[in-house]
N, C-alpha and C positions, 0 to 999 in steps of 0.2 A: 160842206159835207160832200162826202164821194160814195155815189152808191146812191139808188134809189129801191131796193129790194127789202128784207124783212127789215134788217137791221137799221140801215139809215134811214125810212120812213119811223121809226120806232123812236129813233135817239130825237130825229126831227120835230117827233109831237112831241117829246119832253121837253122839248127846249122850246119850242111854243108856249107849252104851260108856265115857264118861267119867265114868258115877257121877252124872251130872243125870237129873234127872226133868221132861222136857219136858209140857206141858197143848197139844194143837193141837185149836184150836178149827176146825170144818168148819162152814158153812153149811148142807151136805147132807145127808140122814140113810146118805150113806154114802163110804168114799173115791173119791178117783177121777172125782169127778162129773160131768166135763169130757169124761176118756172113754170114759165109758159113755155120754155123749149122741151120739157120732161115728158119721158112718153107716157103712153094714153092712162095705163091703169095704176100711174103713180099713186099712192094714200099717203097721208101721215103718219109715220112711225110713231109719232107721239100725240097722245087724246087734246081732242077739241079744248078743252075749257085749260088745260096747262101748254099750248099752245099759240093763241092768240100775244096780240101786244097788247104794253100797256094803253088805257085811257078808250078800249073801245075793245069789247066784246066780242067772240065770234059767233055768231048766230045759230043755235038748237042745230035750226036745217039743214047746216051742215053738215049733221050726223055726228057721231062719235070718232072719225074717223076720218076728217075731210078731206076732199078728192082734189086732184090738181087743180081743177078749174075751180073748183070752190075757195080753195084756199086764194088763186089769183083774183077771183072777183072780191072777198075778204080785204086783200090791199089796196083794188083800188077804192076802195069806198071807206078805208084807212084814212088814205092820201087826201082825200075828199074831207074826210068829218074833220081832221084836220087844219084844213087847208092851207098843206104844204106846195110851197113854192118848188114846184119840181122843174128846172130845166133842162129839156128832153136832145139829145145828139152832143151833148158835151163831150170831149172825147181827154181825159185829163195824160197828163203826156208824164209829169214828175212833179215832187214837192220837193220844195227848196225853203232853206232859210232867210227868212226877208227882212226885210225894216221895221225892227219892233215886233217881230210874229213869222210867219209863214206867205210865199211867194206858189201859189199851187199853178203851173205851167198847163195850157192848153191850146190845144190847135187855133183858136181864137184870141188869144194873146195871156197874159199872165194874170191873176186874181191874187190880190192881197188881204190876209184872213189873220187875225189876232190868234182864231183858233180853227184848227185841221182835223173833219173826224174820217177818217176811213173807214167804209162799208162795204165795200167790194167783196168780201165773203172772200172763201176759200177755195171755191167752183170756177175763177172767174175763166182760166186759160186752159182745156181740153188735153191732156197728157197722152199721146203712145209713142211708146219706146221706135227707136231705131234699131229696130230688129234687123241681124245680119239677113240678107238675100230674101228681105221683104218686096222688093221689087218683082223679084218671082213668080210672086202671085197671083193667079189670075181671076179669082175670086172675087169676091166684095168684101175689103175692109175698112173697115169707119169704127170711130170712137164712139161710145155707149149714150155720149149726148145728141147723134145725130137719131139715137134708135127711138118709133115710137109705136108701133106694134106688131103683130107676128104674122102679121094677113102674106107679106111678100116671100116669108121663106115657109110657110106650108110643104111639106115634103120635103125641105130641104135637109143638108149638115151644117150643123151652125157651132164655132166655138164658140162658145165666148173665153174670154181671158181677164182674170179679174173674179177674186174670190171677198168684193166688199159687197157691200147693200145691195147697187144699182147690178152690178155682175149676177148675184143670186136672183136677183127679182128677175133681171130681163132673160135671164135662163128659164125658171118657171113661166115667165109668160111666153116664150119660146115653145116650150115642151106642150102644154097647156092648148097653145094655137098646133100643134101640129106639125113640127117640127122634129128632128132627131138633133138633140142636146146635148155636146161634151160641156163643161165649166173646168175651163185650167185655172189651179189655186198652186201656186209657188209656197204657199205658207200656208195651214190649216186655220179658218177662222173658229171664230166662236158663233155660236148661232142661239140666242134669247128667245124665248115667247112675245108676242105684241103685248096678248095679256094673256095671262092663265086665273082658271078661278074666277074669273069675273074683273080680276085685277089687274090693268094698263102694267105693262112692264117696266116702265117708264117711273113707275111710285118705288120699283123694286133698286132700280138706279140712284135712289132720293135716297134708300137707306143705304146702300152699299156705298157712299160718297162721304157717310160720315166717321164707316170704319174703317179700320189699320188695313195697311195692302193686303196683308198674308187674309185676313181675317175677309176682305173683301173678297179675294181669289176662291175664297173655300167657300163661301157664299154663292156666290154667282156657278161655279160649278156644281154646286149640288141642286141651284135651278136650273141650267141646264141637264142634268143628268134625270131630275122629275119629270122635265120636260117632254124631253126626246129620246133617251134611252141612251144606247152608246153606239155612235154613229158612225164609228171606224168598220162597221161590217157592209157600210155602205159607199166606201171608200173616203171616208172624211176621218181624218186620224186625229189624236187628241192634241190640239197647239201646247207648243213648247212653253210659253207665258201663261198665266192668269189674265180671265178678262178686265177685271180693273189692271191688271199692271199694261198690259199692253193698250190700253185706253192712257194711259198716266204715261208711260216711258216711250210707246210709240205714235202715241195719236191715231191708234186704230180701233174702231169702233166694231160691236160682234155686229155680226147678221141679226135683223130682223127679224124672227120667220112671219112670212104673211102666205106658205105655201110651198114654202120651201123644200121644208123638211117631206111632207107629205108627196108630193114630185120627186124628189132624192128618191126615198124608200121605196114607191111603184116603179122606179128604173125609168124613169124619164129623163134624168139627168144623170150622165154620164160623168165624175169629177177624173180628170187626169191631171197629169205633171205638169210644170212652167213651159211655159213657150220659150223656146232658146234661139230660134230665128225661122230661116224658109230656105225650102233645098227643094226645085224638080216639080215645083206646084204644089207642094208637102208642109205641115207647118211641122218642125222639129220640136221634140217633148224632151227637158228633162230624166236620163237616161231609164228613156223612153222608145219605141216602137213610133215613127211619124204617122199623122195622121191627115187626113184629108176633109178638104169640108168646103162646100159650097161658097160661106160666109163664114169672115172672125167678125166679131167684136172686142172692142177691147174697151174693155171696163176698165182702166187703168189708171183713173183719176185723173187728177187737175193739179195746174201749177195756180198762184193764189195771185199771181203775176205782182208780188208787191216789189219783188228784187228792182223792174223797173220803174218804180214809183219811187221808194224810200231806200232803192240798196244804198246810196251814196252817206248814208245820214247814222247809221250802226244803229239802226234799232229795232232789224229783227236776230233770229239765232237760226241756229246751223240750219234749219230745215226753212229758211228764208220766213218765219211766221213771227209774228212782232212780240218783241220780249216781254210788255205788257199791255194789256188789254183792261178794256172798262173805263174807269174811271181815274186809272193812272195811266199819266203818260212816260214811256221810257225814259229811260236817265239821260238827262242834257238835250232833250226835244219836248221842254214844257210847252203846252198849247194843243199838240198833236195824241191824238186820241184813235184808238183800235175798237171797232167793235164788230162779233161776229167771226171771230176768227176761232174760237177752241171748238172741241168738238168732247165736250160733258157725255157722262154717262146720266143726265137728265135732260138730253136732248138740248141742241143748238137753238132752238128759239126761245125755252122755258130758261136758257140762259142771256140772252138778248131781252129778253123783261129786265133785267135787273142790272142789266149793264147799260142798258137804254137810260136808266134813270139816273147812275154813278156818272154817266158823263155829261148829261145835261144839268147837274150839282156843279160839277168841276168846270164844266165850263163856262158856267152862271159866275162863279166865283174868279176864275180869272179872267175875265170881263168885268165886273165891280159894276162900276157906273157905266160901263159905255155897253151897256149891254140891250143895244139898240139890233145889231144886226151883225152875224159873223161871217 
């Protein structure tokens, strides 16, 4: 197994429960590494009790809402009740086809596996564009994984660039700390309740996943519109897609709000045009007026780095994300298993419970008898 973070700690205790002895190998010298890099006032978009993994409970006191460090102390004591064999510095280099199974390559030499689960999420490789005459700049700019709270630009102008989750949160906690806030959005998101009524928005996802697109789109828009009102007077225009279709057709997931909306509306947050490169110490806007600013960040996502793991082997699709996931393995690489890669509108962990358990089934099963150790 590759990955020692939500998912492959997850798939690891299910296949414990079945009498397999899983090996996950971590790059990190420790689990979780992803989020314990995440800045300070991270939360969980999705509630406590439909959040945890299976075969161990997340604990009341973690509130309804658990906090990054909660949620990290959560895995390791995971890992623990477990007791998964986690091997800490591995550094896994490609998988290859091997003798009767899978050949997975590492800086320490090669490891031979009947079965291959990939856990490495989606997060794993930091994304900003190569923006013309970024060099320019004389600024501070860093990707949105290095950001963790707002103490250092006080007074400042801060872009951020990046109109997904981590973009809007580190905006509000920008504006919030003290700061003067643009957010460049190339494309209009959608923006959800956490919960409204008393109700996790997340139960709202559970139902909209089991109707027709059209049917989902007009749903989800008319909670958004209960929501928040109509948020084009606040320079957020109405997205060209529905939120389930562009969840479905693009892998784009709405904003959260955890403060969002509320910071938008009091003019703490400035929304402007795409960033199109840097001209004179200037970042250039989408026909636009250039702007200036102390600091970018750039919320701009993540490569899921699997091209160089499995590109050789055709089993992911055009946006490099593995053709199937869970408990099947892509067509003509039986053994090899995907988990943690989609990104649900019931949230990517409440879908790693149940994909944790289709591949420790599948891969109990093609093991048979020799289902001493993978």
């Amino acid at each position: 197994m590759i990955g020692a973070g939500p998912a492959g700690l997850a798939c690891g205790a299910m296949l414990r429960r079945r009498g397999v002895q899983p090996v996950l190998l971590e790059q990190s010298e420790q689990v979780a590494a992803t989020w314990r890099r995440a800045y300070d006032r991270l939360h969980l978009h999705t509630v406590r009790w439909m959040s945890d993994l299976p075969g161990h409970p997340m604990p009341r006191r973690h509130g309804r809402w658990p906090s990054r460090d909660s949620f990290v102390s959560y895995l390791e004591r995971y890992a623990d009740v477990h007791a998964l064999d986690v091997r800490h510095g591995r550094q896994v280099e490609a998988i290859r086809r091997g003798d009767g199974g899978w050949e997975v390559a590492t800086a320490d030499g090669p490891i031979a596996a009947r079965a291959v689960v990939v856990a490495t999420g989606l997060n794993r490789k930091p994304f900003v564009p190569d923006w013309p005459g970024i060099e320019s700049f004389e600024g501070e700019l860093f990707h949105s994984s290095e950001y963790r709270n707002p103490r250092p630009y006080l007074g400042q102008s801060v872009l951020v660039v990046g109109s997904g989750n981590s973009g809007a949160e580190i905006a509000t906690d920008l504006a919030e700390g003290g700061a003067r806030v643009r957010l460049s959005m190339r494309t209009s998101p959608h923006v959800i309740p956490r919960e409204m009524f008393g109700m996790p928005g997340q139960l709202s996802g559970m139902l909209v996943r089991q109707l027709p697109r059209r049917l989902a789109d007009a749903y989800s828009g008319a909670f958004e519109r209960l929501a928040f009102g109509d948020l084009s007077k606040y320079g957020v225009s109405p997205p060209a897609r529905g939120a389930y279709t562009q969840v479905v057709r693009d892998g784009v997931v709405p904003i959260v709000d955890v403060g969002f909306v509320d910071t938008l509306k009091a003019g703490g947050i400035e929304p402007v045009a795409g960033v199109t490169g840097f001209s004179d110490g200037e970042v250039q806007l989408e026909g636009g007026a250039p702007v200036r600013a102390d600091a970018v960040i750039a919320a701009t996502g993540y490569s899921s780095g699997l091209a160089e793991l499995v590109g050789s082997l055709g089993v992911l699709d055009e946006r490099e994300r593995p053709k199937s996931c869970g408990g099947r393995s892509p067509a003509g690489a039986e053994g090899l298993f995907f988990v943690g890669f989609t990104q649900p509108v019931t949230g990517n962990l409440f879908e790693i419970r149940s994909e944790a358990k289709q591949v420790a089934a599948a891969v109990t099963s093609l093991l048979g008898e020799r289902a001493g150790a993978v």
